[in-house]
SENU-723844 format. One record per residue (C-alpha): residue in three letters; x, y, z. Coordinates in steps of 0.1 Angstrom, whole numbers, plus 5000, padded with zeros to 4 digits. Layout:
% SENU-723844
REC   code     xx     yy     zz
REC    ALA      X      Y      Z
...
//
This chain:
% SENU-723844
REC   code     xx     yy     zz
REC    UNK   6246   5638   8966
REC    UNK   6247   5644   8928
REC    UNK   6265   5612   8922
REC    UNK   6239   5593   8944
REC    UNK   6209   5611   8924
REC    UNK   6225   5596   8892
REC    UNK   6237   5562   8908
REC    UNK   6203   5552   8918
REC    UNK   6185   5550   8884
REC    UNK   6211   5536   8870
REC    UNK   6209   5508   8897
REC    UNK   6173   5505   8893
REC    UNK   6177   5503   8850
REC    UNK   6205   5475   8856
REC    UNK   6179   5453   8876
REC    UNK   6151   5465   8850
REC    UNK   6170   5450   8821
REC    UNK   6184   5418   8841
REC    UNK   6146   5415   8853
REC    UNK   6133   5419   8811
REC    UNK   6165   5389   8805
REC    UNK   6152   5365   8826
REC    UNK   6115   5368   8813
REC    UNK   6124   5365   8782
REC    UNK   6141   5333   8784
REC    UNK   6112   5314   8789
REC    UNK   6094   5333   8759
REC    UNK   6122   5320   8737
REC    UNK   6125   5286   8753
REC    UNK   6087   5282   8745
REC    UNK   6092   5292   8711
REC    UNK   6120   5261   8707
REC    UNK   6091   5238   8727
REC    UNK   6061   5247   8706
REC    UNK   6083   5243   8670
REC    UNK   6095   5208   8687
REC    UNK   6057   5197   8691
REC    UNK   6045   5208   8656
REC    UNK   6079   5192   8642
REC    UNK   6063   5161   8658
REC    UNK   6034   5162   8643
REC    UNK   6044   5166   8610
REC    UNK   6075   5144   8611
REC    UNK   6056   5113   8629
REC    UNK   6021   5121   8609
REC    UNK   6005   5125   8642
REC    UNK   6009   5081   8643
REC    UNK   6000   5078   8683
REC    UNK   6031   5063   8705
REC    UNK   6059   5082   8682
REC    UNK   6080   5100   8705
REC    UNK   6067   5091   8743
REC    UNK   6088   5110   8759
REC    UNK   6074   5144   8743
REC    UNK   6052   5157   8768
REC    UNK   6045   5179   8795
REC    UNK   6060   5154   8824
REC    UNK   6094   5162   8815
REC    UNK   6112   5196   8802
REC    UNK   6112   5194   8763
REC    UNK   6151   5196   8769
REC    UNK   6152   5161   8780
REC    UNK   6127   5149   8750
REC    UNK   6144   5119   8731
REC    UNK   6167   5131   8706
REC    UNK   6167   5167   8721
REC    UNK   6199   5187   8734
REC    UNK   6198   5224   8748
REC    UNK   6226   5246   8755
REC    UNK   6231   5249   8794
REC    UNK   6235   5285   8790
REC    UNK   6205   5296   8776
REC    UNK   6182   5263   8777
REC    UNK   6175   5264   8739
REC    UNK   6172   5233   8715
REC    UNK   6208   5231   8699
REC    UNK   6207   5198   8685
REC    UNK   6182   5177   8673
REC    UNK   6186   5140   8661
REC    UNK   6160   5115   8658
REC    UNK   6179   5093   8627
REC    UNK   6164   5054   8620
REC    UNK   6129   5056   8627
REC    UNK   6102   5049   8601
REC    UNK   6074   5076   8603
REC    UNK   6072   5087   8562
REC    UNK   6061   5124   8576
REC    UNK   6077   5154   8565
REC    UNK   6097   5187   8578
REC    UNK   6077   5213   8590
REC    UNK   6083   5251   8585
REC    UNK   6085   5253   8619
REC    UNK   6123   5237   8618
REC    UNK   6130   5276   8611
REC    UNK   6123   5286   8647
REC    UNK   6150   5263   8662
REC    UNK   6169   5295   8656
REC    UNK   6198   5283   8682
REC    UNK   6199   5248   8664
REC    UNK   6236   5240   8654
REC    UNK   6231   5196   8647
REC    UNK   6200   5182   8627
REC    UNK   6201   5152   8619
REC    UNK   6166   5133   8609
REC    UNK   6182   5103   8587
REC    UNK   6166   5069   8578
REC    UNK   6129   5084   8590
REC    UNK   6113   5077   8557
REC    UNK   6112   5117   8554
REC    UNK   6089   5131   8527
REC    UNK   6084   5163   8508
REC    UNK   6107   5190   8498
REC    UNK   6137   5208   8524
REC    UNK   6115   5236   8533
REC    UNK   6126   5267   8532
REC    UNK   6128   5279   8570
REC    UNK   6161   5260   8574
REC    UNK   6177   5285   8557
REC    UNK   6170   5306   8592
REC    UNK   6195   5280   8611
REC    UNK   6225   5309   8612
REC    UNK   6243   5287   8635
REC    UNK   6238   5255   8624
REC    UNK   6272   5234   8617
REC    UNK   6257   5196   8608
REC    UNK   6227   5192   8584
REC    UNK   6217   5154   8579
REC    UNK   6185   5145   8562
REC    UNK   6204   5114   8547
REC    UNK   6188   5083   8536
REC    UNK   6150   5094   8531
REC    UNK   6127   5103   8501
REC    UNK   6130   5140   8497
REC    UNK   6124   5153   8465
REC    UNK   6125   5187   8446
REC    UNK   6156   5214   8445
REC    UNK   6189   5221   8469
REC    UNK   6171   5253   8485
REC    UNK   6190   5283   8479
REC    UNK   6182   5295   8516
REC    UNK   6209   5270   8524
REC    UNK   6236   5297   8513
REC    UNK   6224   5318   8544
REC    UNK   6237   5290   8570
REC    UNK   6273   5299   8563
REC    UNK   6284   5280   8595
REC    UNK   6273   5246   8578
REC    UNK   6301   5219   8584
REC    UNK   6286   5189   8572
REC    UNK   6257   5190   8546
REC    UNK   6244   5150   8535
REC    UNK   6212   5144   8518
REC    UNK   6227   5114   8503
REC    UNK   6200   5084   8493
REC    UNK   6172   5112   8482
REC    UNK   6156   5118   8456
REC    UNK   6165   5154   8448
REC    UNK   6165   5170   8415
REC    UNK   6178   5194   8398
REC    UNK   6214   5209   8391
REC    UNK   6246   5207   8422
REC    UNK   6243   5249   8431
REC    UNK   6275   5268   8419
REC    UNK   6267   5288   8461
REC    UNK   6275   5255   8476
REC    UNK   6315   5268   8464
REC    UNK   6308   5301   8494
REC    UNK   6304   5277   8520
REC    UNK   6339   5276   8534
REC    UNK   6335   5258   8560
REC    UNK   6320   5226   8550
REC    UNK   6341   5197   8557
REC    UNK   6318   5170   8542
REC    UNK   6301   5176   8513
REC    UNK   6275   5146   8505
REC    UNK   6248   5150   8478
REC    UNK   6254   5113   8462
REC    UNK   6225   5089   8452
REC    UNK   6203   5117   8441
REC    UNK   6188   5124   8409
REC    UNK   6209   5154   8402
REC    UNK   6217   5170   8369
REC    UNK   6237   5191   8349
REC    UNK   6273   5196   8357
REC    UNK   6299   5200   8387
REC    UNK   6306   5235   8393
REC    UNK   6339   5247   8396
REC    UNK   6329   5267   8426
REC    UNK   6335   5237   8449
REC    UNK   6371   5242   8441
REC    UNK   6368   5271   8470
REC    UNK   6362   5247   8497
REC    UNK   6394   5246   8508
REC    UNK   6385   5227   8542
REC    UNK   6366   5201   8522
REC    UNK   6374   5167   8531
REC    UNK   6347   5144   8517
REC    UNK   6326   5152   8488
REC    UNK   6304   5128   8476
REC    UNK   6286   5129   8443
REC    UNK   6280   5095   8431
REC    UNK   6248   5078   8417
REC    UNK   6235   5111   8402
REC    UNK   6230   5118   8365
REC    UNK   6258   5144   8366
REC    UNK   6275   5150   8329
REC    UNK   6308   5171   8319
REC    UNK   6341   5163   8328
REC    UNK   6356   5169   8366
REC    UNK   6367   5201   8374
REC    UNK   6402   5213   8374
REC    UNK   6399   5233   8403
REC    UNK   6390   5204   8429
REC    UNK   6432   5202   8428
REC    UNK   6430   5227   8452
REC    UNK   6412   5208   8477
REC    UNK   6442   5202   8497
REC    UNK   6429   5185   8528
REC    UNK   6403   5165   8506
REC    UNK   6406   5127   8517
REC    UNK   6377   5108   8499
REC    UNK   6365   5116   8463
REC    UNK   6334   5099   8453
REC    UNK   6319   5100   8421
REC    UNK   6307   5072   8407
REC    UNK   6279   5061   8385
REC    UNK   6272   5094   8368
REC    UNK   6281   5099   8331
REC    UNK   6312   5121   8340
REC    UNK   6338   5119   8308
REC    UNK   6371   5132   8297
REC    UNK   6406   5122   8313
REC    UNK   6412   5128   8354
REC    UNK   6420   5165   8354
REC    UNK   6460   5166   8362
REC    UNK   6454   5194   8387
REC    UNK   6439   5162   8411
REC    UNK   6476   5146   8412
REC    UNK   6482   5177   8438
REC    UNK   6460   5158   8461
REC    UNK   6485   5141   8485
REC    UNK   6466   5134   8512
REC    UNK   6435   5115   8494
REC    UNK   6425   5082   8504
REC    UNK   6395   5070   8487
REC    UNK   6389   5076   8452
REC    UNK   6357   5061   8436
REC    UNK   6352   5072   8400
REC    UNK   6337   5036   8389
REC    UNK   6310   5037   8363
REC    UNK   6315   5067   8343
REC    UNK   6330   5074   8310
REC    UNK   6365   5090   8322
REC    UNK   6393   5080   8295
REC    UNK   6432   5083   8303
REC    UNK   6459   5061   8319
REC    UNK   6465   5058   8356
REC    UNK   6500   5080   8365
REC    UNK   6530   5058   8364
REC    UNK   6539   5076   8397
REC    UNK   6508   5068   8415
REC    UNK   6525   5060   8440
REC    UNK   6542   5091   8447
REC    UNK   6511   5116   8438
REC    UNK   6484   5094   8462
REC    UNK   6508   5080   8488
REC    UNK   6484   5074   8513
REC    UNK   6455   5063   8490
REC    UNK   6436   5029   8505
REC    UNK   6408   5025   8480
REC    UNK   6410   5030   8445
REC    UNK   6378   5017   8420
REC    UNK   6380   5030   8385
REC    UNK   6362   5000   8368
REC    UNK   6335   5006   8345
REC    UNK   6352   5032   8327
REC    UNK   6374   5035   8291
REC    UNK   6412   5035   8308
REC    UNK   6439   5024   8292
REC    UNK   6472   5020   8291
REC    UNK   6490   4992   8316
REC    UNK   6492   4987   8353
REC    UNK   6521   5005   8370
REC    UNK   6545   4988   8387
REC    UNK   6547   5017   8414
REC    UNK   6513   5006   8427
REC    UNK   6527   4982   8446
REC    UNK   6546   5014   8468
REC    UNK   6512   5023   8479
REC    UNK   6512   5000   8510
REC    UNK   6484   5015   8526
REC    UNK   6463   5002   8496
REC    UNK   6431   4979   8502
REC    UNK   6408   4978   8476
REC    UNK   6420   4976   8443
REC    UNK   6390   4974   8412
REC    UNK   6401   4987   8376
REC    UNK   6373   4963   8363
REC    UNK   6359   4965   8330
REC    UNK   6384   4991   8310
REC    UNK   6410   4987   8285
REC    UNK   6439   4985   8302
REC    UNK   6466   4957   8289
REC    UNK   6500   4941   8290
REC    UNK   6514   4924   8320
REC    UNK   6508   4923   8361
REC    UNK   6537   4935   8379
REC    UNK   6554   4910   8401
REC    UNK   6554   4927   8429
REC    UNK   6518   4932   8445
REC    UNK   6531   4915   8475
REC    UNK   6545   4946   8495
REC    UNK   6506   4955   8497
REC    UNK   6502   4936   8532
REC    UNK   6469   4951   8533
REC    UNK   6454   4943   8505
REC    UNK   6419   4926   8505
REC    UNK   6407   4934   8472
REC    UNK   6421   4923   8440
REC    UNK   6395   4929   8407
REC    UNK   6412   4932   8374
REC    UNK   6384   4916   8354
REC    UNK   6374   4923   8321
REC    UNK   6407   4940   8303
REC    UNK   6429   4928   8284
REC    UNK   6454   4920   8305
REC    UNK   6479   4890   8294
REC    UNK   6495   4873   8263
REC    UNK   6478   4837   8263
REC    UNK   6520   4828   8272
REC    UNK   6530   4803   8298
REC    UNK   6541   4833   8324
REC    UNK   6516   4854   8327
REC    UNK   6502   4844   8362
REC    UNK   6538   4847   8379
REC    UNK   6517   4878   8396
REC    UNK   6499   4850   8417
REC    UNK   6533   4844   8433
REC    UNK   6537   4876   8450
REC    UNK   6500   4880   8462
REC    UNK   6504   4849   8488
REC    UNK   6525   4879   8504
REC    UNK   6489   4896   8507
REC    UNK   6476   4877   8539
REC    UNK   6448   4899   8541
REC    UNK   6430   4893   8503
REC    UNK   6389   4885   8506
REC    UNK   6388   4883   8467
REC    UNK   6408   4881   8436
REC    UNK   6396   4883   8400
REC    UNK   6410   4886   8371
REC    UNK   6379   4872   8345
REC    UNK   6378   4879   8310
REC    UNK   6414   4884   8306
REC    UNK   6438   4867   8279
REC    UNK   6459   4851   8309
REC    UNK   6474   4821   8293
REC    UNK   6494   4794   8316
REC    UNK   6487   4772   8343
REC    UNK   6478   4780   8379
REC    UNK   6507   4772   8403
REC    UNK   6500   4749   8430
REC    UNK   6514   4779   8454
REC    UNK   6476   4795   8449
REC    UNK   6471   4772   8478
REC    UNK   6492   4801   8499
REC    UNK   6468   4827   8494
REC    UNK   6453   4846   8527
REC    UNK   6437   4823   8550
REC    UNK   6404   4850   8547
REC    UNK   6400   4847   8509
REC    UNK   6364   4842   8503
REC    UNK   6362   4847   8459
REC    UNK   6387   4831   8435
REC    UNK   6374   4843   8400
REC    UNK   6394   4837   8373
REC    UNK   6371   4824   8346
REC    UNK   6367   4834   8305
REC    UNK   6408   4834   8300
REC    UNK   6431   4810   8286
REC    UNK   6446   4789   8315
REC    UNK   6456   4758   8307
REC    UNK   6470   4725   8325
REC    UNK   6454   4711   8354
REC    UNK   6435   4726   8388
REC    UNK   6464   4725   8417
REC    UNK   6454   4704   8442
REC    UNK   6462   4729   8467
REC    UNK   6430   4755   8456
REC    UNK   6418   4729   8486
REC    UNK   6435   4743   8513
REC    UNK   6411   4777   8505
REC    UNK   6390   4767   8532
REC    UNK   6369   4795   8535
REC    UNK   6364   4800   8500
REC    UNK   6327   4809   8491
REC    UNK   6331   4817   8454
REC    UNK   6353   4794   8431
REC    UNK   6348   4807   8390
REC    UNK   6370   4785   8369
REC    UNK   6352   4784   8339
REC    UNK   6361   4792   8299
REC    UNK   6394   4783   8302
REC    UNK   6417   4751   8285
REC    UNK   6417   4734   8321
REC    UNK   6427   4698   8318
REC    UNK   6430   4665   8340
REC    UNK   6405   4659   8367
REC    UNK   6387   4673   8395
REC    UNK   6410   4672   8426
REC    UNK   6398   4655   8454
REC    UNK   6412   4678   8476
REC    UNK   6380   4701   8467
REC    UNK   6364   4682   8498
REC    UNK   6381   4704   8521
REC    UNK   6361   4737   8510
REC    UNK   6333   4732   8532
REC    UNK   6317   4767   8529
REC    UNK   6316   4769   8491
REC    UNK   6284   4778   8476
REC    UNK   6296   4788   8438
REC    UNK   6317   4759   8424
REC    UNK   6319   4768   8384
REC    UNK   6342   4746   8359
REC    UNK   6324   4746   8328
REC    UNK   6339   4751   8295
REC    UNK   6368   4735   8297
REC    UNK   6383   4701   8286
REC    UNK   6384   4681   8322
REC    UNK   6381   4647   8322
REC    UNK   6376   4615   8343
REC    UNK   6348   4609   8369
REC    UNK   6331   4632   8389
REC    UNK   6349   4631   8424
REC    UNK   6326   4614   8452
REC    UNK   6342   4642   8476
REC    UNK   6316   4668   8461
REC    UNK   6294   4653   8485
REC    UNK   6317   4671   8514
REC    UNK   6305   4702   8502
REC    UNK   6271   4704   8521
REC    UNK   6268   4745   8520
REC    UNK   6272   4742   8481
REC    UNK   6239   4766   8457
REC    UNK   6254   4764   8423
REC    UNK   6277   4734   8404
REC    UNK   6283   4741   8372
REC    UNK   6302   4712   8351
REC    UNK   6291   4717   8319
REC    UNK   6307   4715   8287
REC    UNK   6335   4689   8297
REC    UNK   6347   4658   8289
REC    UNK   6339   4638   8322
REC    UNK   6329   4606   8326
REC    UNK   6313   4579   8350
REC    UNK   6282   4584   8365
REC    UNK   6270   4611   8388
REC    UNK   6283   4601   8427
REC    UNK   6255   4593   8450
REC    UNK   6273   4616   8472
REC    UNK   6255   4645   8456
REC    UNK   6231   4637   8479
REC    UNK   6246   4651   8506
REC    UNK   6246   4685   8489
REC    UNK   6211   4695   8502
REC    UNK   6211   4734   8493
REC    UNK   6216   4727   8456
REC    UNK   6198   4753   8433
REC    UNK   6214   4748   8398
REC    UNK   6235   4717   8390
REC    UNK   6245   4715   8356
REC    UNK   6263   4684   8343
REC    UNK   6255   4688   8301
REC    UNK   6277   4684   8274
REC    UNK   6302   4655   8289
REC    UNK   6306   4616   8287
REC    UNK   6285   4611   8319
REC    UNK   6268   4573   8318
REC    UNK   6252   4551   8343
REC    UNK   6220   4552   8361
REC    UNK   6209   4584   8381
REC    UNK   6221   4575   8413
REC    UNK   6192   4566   8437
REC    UNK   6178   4598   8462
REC    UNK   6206   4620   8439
REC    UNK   6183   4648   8444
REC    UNK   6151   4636   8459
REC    UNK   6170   4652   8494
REC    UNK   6175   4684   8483
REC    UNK   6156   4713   8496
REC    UNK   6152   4732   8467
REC    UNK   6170   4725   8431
REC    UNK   6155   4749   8408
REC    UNK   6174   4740   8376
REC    UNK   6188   4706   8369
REC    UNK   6204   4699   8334
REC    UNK   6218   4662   8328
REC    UNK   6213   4672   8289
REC    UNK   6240   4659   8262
REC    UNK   6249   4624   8284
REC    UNK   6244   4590   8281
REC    UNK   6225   4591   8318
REC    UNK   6194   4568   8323
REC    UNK   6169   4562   8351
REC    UNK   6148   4584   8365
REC    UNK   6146   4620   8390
REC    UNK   6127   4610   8422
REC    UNK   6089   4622   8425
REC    UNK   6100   4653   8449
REC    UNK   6127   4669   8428
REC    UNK   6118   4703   8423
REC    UNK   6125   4714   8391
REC    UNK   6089   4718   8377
REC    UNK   6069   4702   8351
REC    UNK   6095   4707   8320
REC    UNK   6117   4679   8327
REC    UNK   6152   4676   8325
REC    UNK   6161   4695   8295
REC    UNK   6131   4720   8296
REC    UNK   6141   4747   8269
REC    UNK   6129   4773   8297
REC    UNK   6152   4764   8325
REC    UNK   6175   4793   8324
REC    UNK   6147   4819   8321
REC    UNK   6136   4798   8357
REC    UNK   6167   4804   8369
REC    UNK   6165   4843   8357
REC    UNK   6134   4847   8375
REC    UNK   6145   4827   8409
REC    UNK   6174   4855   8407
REC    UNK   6152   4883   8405
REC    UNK   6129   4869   8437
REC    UNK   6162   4871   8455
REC    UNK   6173   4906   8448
REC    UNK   6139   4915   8453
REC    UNK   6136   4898   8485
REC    UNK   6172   4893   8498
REC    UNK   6166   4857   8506
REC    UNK   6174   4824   8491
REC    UNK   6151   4799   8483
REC    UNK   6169   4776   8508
REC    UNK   6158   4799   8535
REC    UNK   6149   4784   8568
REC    UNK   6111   4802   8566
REC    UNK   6107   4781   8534
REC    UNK   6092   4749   8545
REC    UNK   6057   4725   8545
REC    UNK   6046   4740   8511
REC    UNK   6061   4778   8513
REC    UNK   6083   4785   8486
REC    UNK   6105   4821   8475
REC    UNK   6080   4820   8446
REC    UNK   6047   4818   8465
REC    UNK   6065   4836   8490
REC    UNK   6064   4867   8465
REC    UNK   6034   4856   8446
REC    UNK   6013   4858   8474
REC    UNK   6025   4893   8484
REC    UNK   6016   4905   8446
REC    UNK   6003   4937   8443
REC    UNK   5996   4952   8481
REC    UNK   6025   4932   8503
REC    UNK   6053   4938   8478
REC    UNK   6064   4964   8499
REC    UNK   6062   4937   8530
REC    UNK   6085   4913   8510
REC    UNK   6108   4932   8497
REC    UNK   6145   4941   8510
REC    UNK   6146   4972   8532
REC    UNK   6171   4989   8509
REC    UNK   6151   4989   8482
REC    UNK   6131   5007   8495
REC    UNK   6153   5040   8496
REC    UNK   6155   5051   8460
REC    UNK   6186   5059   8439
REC    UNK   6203   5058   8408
REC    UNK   6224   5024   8408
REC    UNK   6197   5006   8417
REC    UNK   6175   5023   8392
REC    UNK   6154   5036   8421
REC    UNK   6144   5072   8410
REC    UNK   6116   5099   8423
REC    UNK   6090   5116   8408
REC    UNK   6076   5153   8408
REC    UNK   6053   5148   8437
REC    UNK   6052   5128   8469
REC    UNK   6022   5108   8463
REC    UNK   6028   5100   8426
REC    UNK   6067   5089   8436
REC    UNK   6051   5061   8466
REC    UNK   6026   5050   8435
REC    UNK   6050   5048   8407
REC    UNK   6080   5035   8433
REC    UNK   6057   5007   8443
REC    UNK   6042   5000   8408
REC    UNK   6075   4991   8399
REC    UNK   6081   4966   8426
REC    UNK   6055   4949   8420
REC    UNK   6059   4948   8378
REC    UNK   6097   4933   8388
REC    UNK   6081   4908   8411
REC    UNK   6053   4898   8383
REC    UNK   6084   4892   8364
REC    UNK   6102   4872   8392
REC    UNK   6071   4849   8400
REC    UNK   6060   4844   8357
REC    UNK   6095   4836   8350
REC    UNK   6098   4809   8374
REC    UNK   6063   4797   8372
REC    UNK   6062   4755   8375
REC    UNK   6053   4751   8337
REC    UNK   6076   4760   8315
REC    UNK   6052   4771   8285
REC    UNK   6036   4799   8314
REC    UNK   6073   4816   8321
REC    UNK   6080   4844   8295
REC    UNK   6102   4845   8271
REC    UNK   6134   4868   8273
REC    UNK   6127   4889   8247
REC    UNK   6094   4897   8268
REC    UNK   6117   4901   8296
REC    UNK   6140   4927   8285
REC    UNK   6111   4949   8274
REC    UNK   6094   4950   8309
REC    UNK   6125   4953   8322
REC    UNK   6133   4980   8305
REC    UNK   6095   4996   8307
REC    UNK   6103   4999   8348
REC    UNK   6138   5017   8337
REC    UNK   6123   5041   8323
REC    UNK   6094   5046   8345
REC    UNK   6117   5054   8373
REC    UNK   6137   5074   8354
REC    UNK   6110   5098   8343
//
């Protein structure tokens, strides 16, 4: 009887707390489902239509973008990433408190990171990538020490990387690049020993890179460019066997690559180092790296010879060397081209502004079936173009230019129907123009210049009908301007026949403007067609470009309130490379952001005004130009 006296209330206190359970869970689930609605309105701006499906007809746990935990039916992941609502993140984020995934990329996201996430104990992904959010790293963040994956890259944050960031242990991806961060990396990061992306690129970081990143052990992509990072690549980082991506491009790091690359980044795939102050030569043991794909040391100091063996790097698709001072000006140094037939998967080779001397061999004609740039211009090649450079049937870029190229065009160029960049000028080629040009229908940009040809211009050019810049100056040309040479083409911009012995006359139609042939203003024309392209991301050979509608009105018309409207969607996610920077506060960065757009299209549209005496001067040029730098920058 005792035992029943005490076994009863403890029944009835078992059935008291189950009973106070299962009331509670719909408190808390409420909580989750009124933070969801005010998240709404402040992430949507209260636009009407934005998120449907978040109403009362359906349990907030099947709301788009909305995942709950079957075991206690409370919001543990939200992601609502490439929608364009230009709201913000409400403080009411915090009471997601079972949240473990938030990702709210590409929204056009405004404001600061609010404070409140720091009350996400168990969240694990954090992605607020690829929107405008400005102001500091919070330091609540150190409080979510379950945080896997943290990317705010493509912001516009400020201040320094936090030296806490280094107690987060269990971060795997670590993605703060194309921000406006300062200061230095701290060594703390070296902690993060399950680190295996960190991404720090397109900042304004300074110092040198730490030692103690060598310790990253399991760390597979290391991305730093475009910062002013300088000193030599810590030797600690040759511990890193299992990296395969290593972007340090545009900095000022010093040093020589490891002779035994190979053997400290055997399974590296991408390796860009250009824009720096290297030196030194390229190792021979780079081509044991067969995993390797992308290959850019461009713009260093490096020197001496190419190895000859690059072919063992079957996977190989880009080749960029440029701007060094590789080669001796003697007969063998483009043997290298040999052994990179081998690579049947290369999209582009470039070796520009080298001191390669010799001739091209006829075996270039070998080279992958998918190579789309052949850039070897501003070197010292002599003898004559191989006729085989036609069997690069999908070549789209062909730079030949500034070298000691003799002989004549080969007519074998009429089999590179999707060329668009055809450049030769600068050297000493002679005899006629070949009529085969007229095969390359596709072709933007001829460049002849500066060569000892002769004839007249074929009436073939015709047939070229996407024609922007055609330059022909400086040769023997003679002869009448064929009849309809350019009165077909959709949109020539810049024609120079200058230094030639041509007569006749350009058809009524051709577009070049009111300066003539040899108007002293054509390249600054040409400068501000380029500009209305990156602006715009189109081509003035564009199919919406017809009956009267030009790139230039195009933009002219959309000058000051459209610019926006016209421009290419990612410019309009600000970061460093592209000189895209934020401001203090939300409202001033749209203003000054957009301000700036519209100064670079005023320079677009003036430069390639139809009279030459309207289109400014470069000198003019450079200063606006550089006026917008530092606007964004400030």
């Amino acid at each position: 009887m005792g035992i029943r006296k005490v076994m009863i209330p403890l029944f009835m206190f078992v059935l008291y707390i189950v009973s106070s359970a299962t009331k509670a869970l719909p408190l808390s689930s409420n909580t989750d489902k009124l933070a969801l609605l005010d998240l709404k309105q402040k992430l949507t701006k209260s636009i009407p239509d934005s998120l449907p499906s978040w109403n009362d007809s359906l349990s907030f746990c099947k709301w788009q973008g909305v995942t709950c935990s079957p075991s206690n039916m409370r919001v543990s992941s939200l992601q609502l990433q490439n929608q364009f609502w230009g709201g913000i993140l409400g403080p009411s984020i915090g009471n997601l408190t079972f949240l473990e995934k938030l990702n709210l990329s590409n929204i056009n996201l405004n404001g600061e990171i609010p404070r409140e996430v720091g009350y996400l104990k168990r969240l694990q992904v954090l992605d607020l990538s690829h929107n405008n959010l400005k102001g500091e790293i919070i330091n609540e963040l150190s409080n979510c020490s379950n945080l896997q994956v943290i990317s705010f890259i493509y912001n516009n944050l400020t201040g320094n990387v936090p030296s806490w960031l280094g107690s987060m242990l269990q971060l795997t991806q670590l993605l703060l690049g194309a921000n406006n961060l300062v200061g230095t990396i701290p060594l703390s990061l070296g902690n993060l020993s399950s680190l295996v992306e960190i991404s720090l690129g397109r900042n304004r970081l300074e110092g040198s890179i730490p030692y103690t990143l060598g310790k990253l052990s399991n760390l597979k992509k290391l991305l730093m460019s475009s910062n002013d990072l300088s000193g030599i690549v810590p030797d600690s980082l040759y511990n890193l066997t299992s990296i395969e991506i290593i972007d340090l491009g545009g900095n000022q790091i010093s040093g020589t690559i490891p002779s035994n690359i190979d053997l400290v980044f055997p399974n590296l795939e991408v390796l860009f180092i250009g824009q720096n102050q290297f030196t030194g030569t390229f190792p021979s043991s780079i081509s044991n790296i067969t995993r390797l794909t992308w290959l850019e040391i461009v713009e260093n100091y490096f020197e001496g010879s190419i190895p000859l063996t690059l072919g063992s790097l079957s996977d190989l698709q880009l080749f960029n060397i440029g701007v060094n001072s590789f080669g001796s000006g003697k007969a063998h140094d483009l043997d290298f081209l040999y052994s990179l037939t081998n690579c049947t998967q290369l999209e582009l080779i470039s070796f520009e502004a080298n001191k390669f001397g010799g001739a091209l061999p006829d075996v270039i004609g070998n080279f992958s079936a998918n190579l789309d740039s052949f850039i070897v211009q501003d070197n010292q090649i002599s003898g004559v173009i191989p006729e085989g450079v036609g069997q690069l049937i999908n070549l789209n870029f062909l730079a030949m230019g500034k070298n000691f190229l003799e002989g004549s065009i080969p007519d074998s160029i009429k089999s590179l129907k999707l060329l668009e960049i055809f450049d030769l000028h600068q050297n000493r080629l002679s005899g006629n123009i070949p009529t085969s040009v007229g095969n390359l229908t596709v072709l933007s940009e001829l460049y002849l210049n500066t060569n000892n040809l002769e004839g007249t211009i074929p009436s073939s050019i015709r047939y070229c009908t996407k024609l922007l810049y055609f330059n022909v100056s400086g040769n023997k040309l003679s002869g009448d301007i064929p009849n309809q040479a350019f009165g077909h083409q959709e949109a020539v911009i810049n024609l120079d026949l200058s230094n030639n012995s041509l007569t006749g006359l350009i058809p009524s139609d051709f577009e070049y403007g009111a300066g003539g042939l040899e108007s002293p203003q054509g390249d600054i024309y040409s400068y501000g067609i380029l500009l209305l392209e990156m602006l715009t991301r189109k081509k003035p050979t564009d199919s919406m470009f017809s009956e009267g509608l030009s790139l230039h009105n195009y933009c002219k018309m959309a000058i000051p309130e459209g610019v926006t409207e016209v421009a290419d969607a990612r410019l309009l996610i600000p970061y460093h490379e592209e000189q895209m920077r934020a401001t203090q506060h939300q409202q001033e960065m749209e203003d000054k952001f957009k301000e700036c757009l519209v100064s670079l299209a005023r320079i677009g549209v003036v430069c390639s005004d139809e009279f030459p005496a309207q289109r400014m001067n470069i000198k003019d040029v450079i200063v606006e130009l550089h006026a917008i730098n530092q606007k964004l920058l400030h």
